[in-house]
C-alpha positions as CSV (number, residue, x, y, z in Angstrom):
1,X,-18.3,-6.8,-3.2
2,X,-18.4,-3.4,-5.0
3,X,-20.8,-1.1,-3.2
4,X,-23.2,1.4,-4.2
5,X,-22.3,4.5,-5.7
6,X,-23.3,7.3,-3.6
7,X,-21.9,10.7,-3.3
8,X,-21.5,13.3,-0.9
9,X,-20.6,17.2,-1.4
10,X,-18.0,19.7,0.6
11,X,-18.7,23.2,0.4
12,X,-17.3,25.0,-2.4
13,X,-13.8,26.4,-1.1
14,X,-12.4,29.9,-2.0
15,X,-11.7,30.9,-5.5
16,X,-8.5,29.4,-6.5
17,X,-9.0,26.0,-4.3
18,X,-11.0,23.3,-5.0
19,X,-14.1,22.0,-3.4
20,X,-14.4,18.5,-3.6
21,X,-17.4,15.7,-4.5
22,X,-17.0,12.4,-3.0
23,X,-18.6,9.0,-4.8
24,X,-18.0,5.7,-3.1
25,X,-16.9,3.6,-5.4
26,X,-16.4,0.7,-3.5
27,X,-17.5,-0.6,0.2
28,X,-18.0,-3.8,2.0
29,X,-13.8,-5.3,1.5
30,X,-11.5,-6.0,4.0
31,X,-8.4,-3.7,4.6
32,X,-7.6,-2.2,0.7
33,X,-4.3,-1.4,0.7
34,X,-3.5,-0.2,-2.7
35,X,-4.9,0.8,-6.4
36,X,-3.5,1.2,-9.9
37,X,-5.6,1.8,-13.1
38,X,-5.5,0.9,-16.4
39,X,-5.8,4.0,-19.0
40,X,-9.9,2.7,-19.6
41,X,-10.4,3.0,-15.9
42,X,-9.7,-0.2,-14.8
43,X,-8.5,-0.5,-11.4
44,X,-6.7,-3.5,-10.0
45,X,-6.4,-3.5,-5.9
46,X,-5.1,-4.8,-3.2
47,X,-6.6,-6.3,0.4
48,X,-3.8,-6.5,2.9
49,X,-5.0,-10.3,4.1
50,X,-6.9,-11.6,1.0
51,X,-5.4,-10.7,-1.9
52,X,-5.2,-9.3,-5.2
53,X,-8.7,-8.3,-7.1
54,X,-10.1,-6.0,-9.8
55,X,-12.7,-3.9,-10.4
56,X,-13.7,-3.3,-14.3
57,X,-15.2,-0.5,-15.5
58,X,-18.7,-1.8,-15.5
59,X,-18.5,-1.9,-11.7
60,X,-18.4,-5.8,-11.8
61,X,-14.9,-7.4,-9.5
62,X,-13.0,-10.5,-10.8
63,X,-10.6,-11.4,-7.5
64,X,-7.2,-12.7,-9.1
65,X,-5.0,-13.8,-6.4
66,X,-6.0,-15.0,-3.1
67,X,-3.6,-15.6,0.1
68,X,-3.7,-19.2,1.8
69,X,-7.3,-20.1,3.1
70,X,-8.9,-17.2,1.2
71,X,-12.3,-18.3,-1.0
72,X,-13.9,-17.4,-3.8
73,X,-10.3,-16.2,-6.3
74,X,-9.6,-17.8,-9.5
75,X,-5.9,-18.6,-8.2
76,X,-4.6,-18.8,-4.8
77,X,-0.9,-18.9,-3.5
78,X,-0.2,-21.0,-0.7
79,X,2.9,-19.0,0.5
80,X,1.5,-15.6,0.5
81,X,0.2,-14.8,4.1
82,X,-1.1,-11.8,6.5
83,X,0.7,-10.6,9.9
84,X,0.5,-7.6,11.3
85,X,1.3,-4.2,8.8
86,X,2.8,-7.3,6.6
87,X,0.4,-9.2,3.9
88,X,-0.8,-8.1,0.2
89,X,0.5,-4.5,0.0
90,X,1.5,-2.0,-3.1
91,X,0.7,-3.1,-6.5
92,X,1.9,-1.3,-10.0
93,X,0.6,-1.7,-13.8
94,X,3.7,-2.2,-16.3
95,X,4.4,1.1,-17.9
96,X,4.2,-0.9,-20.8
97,X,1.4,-3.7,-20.2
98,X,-0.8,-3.0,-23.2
99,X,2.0,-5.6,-24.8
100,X,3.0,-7.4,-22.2
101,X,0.2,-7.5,-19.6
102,X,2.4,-8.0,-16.4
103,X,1.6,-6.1,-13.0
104,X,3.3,-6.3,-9.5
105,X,2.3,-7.0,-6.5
106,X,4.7,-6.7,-2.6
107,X,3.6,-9.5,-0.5
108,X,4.8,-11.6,2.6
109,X,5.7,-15.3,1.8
110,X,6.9,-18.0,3.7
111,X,8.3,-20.1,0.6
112,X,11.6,-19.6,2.7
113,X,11.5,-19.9,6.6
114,X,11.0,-17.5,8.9
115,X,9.5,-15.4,6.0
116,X,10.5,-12.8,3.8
117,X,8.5,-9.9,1.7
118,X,8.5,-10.3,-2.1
119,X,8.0,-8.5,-5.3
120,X,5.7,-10.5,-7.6
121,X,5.3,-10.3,-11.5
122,X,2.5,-11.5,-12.7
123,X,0.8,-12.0,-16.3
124,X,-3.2,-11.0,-17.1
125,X,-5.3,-12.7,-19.6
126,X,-7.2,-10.6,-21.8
127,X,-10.6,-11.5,-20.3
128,X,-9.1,-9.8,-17.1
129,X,-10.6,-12.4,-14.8
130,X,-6.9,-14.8,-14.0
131,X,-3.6,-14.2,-13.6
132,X,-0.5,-16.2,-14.7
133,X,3.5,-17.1,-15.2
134,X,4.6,-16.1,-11.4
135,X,8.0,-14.8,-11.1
136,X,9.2,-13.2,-7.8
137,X,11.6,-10.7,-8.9
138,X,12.7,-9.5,-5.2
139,X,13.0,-12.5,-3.1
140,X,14.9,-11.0,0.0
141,X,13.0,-8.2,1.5
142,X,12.9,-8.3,5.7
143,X,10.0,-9.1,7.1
144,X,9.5,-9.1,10.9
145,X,8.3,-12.8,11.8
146,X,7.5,-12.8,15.7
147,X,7.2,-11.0,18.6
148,X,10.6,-10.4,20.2
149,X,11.6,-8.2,23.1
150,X,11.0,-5.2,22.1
151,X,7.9,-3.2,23.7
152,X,6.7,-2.6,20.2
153,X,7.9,-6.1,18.4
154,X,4.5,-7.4,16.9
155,X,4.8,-9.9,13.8
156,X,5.2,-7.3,10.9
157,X,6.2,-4.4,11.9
158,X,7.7,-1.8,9.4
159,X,6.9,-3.4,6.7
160,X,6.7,-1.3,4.1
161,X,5.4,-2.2,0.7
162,X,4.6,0.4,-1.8
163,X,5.2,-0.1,-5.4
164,X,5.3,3.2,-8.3
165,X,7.1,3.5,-11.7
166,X,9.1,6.0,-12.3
167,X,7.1,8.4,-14.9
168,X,10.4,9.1,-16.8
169,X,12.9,6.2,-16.7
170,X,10.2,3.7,-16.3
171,X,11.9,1.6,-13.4
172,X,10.4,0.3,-10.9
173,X,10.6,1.9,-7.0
174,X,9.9,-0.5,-4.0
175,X,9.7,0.7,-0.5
176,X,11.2,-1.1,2.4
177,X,11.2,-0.6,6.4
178,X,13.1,-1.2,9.2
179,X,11.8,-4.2,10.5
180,X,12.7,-3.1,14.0
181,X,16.1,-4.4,13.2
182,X,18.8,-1.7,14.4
183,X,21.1,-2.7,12.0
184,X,19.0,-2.6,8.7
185,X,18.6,0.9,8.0
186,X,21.9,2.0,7.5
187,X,23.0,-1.8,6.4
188,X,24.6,-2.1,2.9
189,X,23.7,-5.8,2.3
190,X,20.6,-5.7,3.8
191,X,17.5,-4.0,1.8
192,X,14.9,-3.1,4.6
193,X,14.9,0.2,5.3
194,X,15.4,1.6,1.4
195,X,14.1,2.6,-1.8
196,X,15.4,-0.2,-4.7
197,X,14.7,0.9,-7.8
198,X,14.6,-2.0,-10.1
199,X,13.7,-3.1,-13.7
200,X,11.0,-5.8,-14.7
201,X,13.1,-8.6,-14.3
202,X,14.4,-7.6,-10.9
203,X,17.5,-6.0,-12.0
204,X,19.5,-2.9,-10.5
205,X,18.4,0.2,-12.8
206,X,21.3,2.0,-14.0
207,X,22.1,5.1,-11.8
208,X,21.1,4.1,-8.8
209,X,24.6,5.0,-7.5
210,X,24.8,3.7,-3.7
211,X,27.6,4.1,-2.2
212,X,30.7,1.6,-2.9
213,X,29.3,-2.2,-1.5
214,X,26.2,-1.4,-0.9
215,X,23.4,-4.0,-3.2
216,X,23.1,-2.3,-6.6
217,X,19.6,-2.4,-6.6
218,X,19.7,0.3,-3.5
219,X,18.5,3.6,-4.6
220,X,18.3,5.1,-1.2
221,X,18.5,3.9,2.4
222,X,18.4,4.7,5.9
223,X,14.5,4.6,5.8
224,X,12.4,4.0,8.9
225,X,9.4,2.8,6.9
226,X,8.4,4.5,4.0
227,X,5.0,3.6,2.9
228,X,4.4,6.5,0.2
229,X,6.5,7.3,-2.7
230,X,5.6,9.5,-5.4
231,X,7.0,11.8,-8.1
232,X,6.5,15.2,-8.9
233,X,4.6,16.5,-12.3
234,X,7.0,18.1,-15.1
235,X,10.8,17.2,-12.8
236,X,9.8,13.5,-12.3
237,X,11.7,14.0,-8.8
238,X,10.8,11.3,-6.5
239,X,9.6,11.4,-3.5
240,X,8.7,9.4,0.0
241,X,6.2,9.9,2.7
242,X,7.3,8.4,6.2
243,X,6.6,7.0,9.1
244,X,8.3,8.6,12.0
245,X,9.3,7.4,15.5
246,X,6.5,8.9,18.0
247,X,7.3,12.3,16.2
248,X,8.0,13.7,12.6
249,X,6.3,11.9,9.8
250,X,8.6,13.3,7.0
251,X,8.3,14.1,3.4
252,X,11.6,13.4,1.0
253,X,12.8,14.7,-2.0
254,X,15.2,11.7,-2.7
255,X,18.7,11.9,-4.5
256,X,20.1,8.7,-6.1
257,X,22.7,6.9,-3.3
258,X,20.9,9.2,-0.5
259,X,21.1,8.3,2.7
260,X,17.7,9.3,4.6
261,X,19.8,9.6,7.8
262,X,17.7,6.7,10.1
263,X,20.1,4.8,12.0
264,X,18.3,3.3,15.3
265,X,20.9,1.2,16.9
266,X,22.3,1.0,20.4
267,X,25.5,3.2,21.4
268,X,25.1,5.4,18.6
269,X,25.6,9.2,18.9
270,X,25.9,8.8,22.9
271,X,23.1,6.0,23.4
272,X,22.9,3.2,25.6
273,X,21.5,-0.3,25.2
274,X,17.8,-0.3,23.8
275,X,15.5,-3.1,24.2
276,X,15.9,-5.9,21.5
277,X,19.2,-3.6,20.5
278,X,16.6,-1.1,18.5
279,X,16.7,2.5,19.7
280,X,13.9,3.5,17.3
281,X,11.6,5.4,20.0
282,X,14.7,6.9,22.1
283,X,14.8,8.1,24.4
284,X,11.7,7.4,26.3
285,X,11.5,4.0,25.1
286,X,8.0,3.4,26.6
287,X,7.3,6.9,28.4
288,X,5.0,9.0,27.5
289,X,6.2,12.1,25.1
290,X,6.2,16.2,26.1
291,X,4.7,17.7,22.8
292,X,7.2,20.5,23.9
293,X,9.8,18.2,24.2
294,X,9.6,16.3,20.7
295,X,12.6,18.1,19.1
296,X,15.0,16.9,21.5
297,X,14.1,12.9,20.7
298,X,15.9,11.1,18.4
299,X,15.4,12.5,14.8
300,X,14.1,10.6,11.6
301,X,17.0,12.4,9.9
302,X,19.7,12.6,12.0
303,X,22.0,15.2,10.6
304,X,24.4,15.0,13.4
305,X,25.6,11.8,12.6
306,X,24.9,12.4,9.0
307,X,25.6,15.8,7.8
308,X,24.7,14.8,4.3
309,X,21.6,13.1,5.2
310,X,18.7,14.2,2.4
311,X,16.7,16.7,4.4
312,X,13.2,16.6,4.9
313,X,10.5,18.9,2.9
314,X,8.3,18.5,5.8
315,X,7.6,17.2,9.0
316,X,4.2,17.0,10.1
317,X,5.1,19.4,12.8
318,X,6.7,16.8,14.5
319,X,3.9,14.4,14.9
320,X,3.5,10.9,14.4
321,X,0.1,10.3,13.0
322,X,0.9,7.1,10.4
323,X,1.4,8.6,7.2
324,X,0.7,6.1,4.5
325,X,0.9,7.4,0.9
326,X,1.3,10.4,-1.3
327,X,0.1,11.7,-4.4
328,X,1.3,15.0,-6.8
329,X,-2.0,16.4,-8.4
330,X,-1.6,16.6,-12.3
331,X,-3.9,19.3,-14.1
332,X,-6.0,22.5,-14.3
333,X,-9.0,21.2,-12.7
334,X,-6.9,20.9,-9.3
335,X,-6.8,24.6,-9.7
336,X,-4.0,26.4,-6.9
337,X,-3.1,22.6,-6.4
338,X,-2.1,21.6,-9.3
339,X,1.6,20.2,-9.0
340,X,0.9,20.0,-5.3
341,X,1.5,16.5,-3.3
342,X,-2.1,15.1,-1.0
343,X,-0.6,13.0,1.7
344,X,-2.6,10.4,3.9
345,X,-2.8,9.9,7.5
346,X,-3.8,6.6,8.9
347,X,-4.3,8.6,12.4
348,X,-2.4,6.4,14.9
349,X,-2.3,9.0,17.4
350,X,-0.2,7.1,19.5
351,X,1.5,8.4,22.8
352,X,-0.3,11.6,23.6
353,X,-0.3,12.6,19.9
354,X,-3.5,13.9,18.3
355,X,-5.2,11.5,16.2
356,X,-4.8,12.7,12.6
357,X,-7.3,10.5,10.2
358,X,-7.0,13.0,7.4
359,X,-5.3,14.1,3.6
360,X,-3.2,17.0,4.0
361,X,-1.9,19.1,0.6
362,X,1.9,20.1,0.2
363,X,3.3,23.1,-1.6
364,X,6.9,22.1,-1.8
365,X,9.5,24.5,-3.1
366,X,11.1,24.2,-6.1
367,X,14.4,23.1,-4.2
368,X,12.6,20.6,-2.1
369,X,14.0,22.2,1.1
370,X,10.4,23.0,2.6
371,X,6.9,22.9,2.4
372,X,3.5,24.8,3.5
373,X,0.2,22.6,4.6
374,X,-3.0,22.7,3.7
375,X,-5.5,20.1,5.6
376,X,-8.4,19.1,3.2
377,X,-11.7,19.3,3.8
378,X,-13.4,15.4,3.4
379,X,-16.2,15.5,1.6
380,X,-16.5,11.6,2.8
381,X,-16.4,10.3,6.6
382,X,-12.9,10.6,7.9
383,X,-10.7,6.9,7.8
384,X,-7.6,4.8,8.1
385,X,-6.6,6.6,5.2
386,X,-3.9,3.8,3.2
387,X,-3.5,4.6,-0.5
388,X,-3.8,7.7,-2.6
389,X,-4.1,7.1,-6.9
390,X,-5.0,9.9,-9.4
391,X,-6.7,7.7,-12.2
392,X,-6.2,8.3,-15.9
393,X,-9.7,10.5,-15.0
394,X,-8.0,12.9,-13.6
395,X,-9.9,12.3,-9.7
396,X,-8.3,10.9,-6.5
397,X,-8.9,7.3,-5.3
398,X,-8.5,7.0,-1.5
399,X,-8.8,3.4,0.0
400,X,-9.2,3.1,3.6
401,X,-8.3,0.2,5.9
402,X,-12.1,0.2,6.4
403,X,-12.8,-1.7,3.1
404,X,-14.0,1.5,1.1
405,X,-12.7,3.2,-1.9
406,X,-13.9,6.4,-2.7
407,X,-13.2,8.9,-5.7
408,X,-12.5,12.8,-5.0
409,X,-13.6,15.1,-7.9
410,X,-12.2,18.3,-8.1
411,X,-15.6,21.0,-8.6
């Protein structure tokens, strides 16, 4: 149910930087995962393990799509389900759906055994309150369906699940993780562990160039599990935010056939066997980690074994804290951050490092080679932070595992 408004206040910042008001604009759901608005305000969202919903300007919530045993939608799809980081995850409004009314959604199905994760396209009535004329335009994306013997195997895992159109050519950009599947990352067949970048149908957009046998539809690849892609005001340059591997969260300025240098299987680069063949937390597969001793584990980009590997702009000063979406700020009232990227933290804090609940702002240089960090001060309690949106108003929209969605207005 949509929540009180109630707002709270940060101090103003220094001249140049804003402060920040914070309204709740939505409380009381169950793990919202994603947003995107309509130019009137509109905001259709996603709840990892119910389903799809939105949330009209007058406050009032028509759900749309629910997952299998979930009440009280005007539709429900027996296939879509909820394990682990998998369920209902990104969703995107057609650059174009003032004519043709279609939006996506990235969820788990089992339509075909043991599972897979799938791209949905689905029709809105003008009342706003059903959805229709289902097509699964990606039908083959891993999912992770059951414990295996890996320390860290739950049902799920890497999942990840973010859907944005590109501001310029208008294609659609999927994100895709490992799976905890060694051979998925750097696979050419296999699209885990990428960025596709497709049309509305499904289709390959043209200049993806991957390399020679590689699925067209490939954009980039040798991802660990991107959950945050987003593009940068006046170049359009895309860009991920990644989870890393006990250390280095990493921020991407990707290139079209790019290779993001994650390759986690066994007797690679001088390693041994790993359990369940997936080197992905080498060395110390279930030690705990020096902080002093976090540049010598095995890299997210490993330029070693791929010189030409696209670099990172940042990396969270090699920490893994969960980072789970990005944003570029668009205009004046962002003052100094205008054209800057927010990230989110979800705050894992697993293995010794510190727990990092929190939005960070990026200046990344014009080349995309580096990055200085700000850390924002929250004008709102501190949370699981999952999706960032700047709505056609200008303001942020942060949705929290939690349940709450809460708007961040530039004073």
């Amino acid at each position: 149910m949509a929540g009180p408004a109630t707002s709270q206040t940060a101090p103003q910042a220094a001249s140049g930087v804003p402060g920040l008001a914070s309204t709740t604009v939505m409380s009381g759901r169950e793990f919202t995962w994603d947003m995107a608005f309509l130019p009137d305000g509109t905001m259709f969202f996603t709840e990892k393990c119910r389903g799809l919903s939105v949330r009209l300007p007058s406050g009032a919530v028509n759900a749309l799509l629910g997952m299998k045993d979930t009440k009280g939608y005007a539709d429900t799809a027996a296939d879509l389900f909820c394990s682990g980081q998998a369920g209902m995850n990104g969703v995107a409004v057609d650059p174009d759906f003032a004519t043709n009314r279609f939006i996506y959604v990235y969820s788990a199905s089992d339509m075909t055994a043991p599972g897979t994760n799938r791209v949905l396209r689905l029709t809105v009535n003008s009342d706003l309150n059903k959805v229709s004329n289902r097509q699964d335009i990606v039908t083959d994306i891993a999912y992770k369906p059951k414990p295996s013997d890996h320390p860290f195997g739950d049902p799920g895992a890497h999942n990840g699940g973010r859907l944005r159109f590109g501001p310029a050519d208008g294609f659609l950009y999927v994100t895709t993780g490992d799976t905890h599947n060694g051979e998925v990352p750097q696979s050419p067949t296999r699209i885990g562990g990428k960025v596709l970048r497709i049309d509305r149908d499904g289709k390959p957009a043209a200049g993806n160039n991957p390399p020679q046998g590689f699925d067209p539809r490939i954009f980039t690849y040798g991802h660990r599990n991107p959950q945050g892609i987003c593009f940068r005001p006046g170049t359009n340059e895309p860009f991920t935010a990644e989870n890393g591997p006990w250390h280095s969260d990493e921020v991407t300025l990707l290139k079209a056939g790019g290779n993001g240098g994650w390759d986690p299987r066994p007797n690679m680069a001088g390693r041994g066997a790993c359990p369940d063949n997936y080197c992905g937390y080498s060395p110390n597969q279930m030690g705990e980690m020096d902080p002093k001793e976090r540049s010598a584990y095995m890299p997210m980009t490993d330029t070693k074994t791929y010189p030409n590997a696209m670099k990172p702009a940042w990396n969270n000063e090699l920490l893994s804290q969960g980072m789970s979406s990005c944003v570029f700020l668009s205009g004046p009232q962002w003052k100094d951050w205008n054209g800057r990227m927010v990230v989110s933290f979800m705050g894992i804090g697993i293995h010794g490092t510190p727990v990092g609940n929190r939005l960070d702002v990026l200046n990344i240089t014009p080349d995309g080679s580096s990055a200085t960090r700000t850390t924002v001060s929250l004008p709102m309690p501190a949370g699981r932070f999952r999706s960032l949106v700047q709505a056609p108003d200008g303001n942020i929209y942060v949705a929290t595992d939690q349940g709450d969605i809460y708007q961040l207005k530039p004073k």
